[in-house]
C-alpha positions in Angstrom: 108.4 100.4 120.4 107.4 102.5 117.7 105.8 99.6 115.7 103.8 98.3 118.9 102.0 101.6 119.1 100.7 101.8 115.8 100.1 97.8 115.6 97.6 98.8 118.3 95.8 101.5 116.5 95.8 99.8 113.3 94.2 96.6 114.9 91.7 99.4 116.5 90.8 101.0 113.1 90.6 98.3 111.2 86.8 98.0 110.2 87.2 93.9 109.7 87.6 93.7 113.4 83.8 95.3 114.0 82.5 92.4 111.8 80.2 91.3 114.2 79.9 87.5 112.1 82.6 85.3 113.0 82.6 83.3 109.7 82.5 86.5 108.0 85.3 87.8 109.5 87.3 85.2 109.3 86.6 85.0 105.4 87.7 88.4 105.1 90.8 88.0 106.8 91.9 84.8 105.3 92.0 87.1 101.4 93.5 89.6 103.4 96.1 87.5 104.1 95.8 85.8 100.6 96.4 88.9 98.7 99.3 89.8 100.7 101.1 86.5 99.6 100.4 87.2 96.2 101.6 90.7 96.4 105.1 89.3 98.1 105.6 86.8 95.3 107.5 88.8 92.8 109.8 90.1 95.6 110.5 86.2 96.1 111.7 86.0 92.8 113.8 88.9 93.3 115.2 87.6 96.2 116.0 84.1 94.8 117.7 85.8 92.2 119.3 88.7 93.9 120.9 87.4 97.1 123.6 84.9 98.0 122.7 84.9 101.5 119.0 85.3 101.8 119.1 86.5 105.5 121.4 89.0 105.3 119.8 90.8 102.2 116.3 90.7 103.6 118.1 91.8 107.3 119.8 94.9 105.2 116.4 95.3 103.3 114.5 95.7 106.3 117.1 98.3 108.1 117.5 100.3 105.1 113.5 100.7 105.2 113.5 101.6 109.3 115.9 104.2 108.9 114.1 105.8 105.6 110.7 105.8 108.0 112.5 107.1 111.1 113.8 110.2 108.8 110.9 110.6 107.2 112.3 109.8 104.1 115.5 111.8 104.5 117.8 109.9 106.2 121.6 111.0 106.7 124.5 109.9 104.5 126.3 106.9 105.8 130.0 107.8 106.3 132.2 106.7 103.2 134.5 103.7 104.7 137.5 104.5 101.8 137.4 108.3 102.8 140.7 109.6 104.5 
């Protein structure tokens, strides 16, 4: 839920969407889109590298990430499963 609010006001504020020419537009959201592949690459390589099971690491990736934003960076400890 959290996500769908500010999907909406970043689709709001983004200034590509008041480009009033279509080819235009769609020009500047295609390198948009380009750039943000090429940014992602190394972390492919990472990944390939990294993880057995490519689901679950990106899966535990991506929770460890929602919790760090829902704390605002200070999330609690996780309990320690050999503790008595």
């Amino acid at each position: 839920m959290r996500d769908s609010a500010g999907l909406v006001l970043d689709l709001y504020a983004d200034p590509v969407g008041y480009v009033d020419r279509v080819a235009v537009r769609n020009s500047l959201v295609g390198t948009r889109l380009i750039s943000d592949r090429a940014a992602l690459l190394p972390a492919d390589k990472v990944i390939e590298e990294a993880a057995l099971d490519k689901y679950s690491y990106i899966r535990d990736a991506y929770l460890q990430m929602r919790q760090y934003k829902v704390y605002d960076g200070n999330p609690p400890r996780s309990p320690d499963p050999d503790a008595p």
